[in-house]
N, C-alpha and C positions, 0 to 999 in steps of 0.2 A: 673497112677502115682505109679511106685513104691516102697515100705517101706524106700528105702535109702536115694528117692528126698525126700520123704514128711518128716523126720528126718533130714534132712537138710536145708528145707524153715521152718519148728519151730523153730528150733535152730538161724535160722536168726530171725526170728519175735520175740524169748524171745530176742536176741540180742538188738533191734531195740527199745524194750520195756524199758530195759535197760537204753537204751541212750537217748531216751525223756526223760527217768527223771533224767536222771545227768544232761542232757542241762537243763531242767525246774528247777529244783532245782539251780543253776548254774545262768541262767538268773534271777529269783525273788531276790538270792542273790545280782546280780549287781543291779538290780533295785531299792532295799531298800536303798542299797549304793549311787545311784544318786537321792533320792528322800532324802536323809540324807543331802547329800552336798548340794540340791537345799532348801532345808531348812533351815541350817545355811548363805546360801547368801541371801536366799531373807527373814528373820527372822523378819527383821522391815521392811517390805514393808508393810502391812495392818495397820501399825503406821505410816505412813509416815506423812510429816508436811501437805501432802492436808485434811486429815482430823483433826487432832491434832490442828492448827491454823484458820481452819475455822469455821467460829462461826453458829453452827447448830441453826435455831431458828425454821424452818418448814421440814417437810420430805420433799419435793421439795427439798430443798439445799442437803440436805444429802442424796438424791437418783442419783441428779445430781454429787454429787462428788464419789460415789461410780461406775458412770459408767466411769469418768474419769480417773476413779485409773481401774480400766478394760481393759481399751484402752490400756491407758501407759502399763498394764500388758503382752496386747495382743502382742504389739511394741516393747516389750522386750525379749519374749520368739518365735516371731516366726523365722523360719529359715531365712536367710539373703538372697539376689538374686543370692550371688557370689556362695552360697554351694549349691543353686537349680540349677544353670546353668554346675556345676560339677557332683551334683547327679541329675539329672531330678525327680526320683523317690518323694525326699522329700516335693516335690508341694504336695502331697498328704496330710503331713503331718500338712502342714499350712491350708490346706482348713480343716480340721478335726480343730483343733485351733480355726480358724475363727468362725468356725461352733459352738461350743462351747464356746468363745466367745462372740460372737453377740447374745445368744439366750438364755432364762430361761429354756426352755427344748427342749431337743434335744435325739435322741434313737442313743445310741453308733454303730458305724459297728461293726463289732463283731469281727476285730482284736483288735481294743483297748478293745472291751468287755473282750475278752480271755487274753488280759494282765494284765487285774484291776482282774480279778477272779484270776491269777495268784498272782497278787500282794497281793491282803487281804489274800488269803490263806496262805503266806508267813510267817512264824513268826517273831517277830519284831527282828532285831537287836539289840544287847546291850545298843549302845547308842542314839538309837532312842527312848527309854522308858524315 
């Protein structure tokens, strides 16, 4: 290899370096953005009237209504069949869901792993404080 290629594959790889982190910085951006908006819609779901009117007198009741409000959680946020059958890909997406749904502990794949390290590292947004 000589002096001219190798001066011009670093030049692409500082290039390249570059750009992962305008995208990364770029994507945590949006992602604070939709974890803002998914917060102001879902704001009083953990208020919701199933536990607010139900009369807690043993952890039974209020373990059972905590997994109800789970469910209903699950049933609301996963992808629809109509957007699976458009994207095939996002089956993937609901089984990760489920998976973390149905379970008290679970070890992340390590793309959602790389997107939560993405995201904490993120600084907060203005009006997420």
């Amino acid at each position: 290899m000589d002096e001219k290629s190798y001066r011009k594959i670093t030049a692409r790889h500082d290039e390249l370096i570059k750009q992962k982190a305008t995208l990364q910085k770029e994507y945590t951006t949006l992602l604070r953005k939709v974890v803002s908006i998914a917060h102001i819609l879902n704001k009083n779901y953990l208020f919701d009237n199933k536990i607010n009117t139900s009369t807690i007198t043993d952890n039974h009741k209020f373990i059972n209504d905590i997994k109800t409000l789970e469910k209903d959680y699950f049933t609301k946020i996963k992808i629809s069949e109509r957007a699976q059958r458009k994207c095939p890909d996002l089956k993937w997406y609901n089984k990760q869901l489920e998976i973390i749904c149905n379970s008290t502990e679970f070890k992340l794949p390590k793309e959602l792993n790389d997107s939560y390290i993405d995201y904490k590292n993120t600084s907060i947004l203005y009006n997420d404080q």
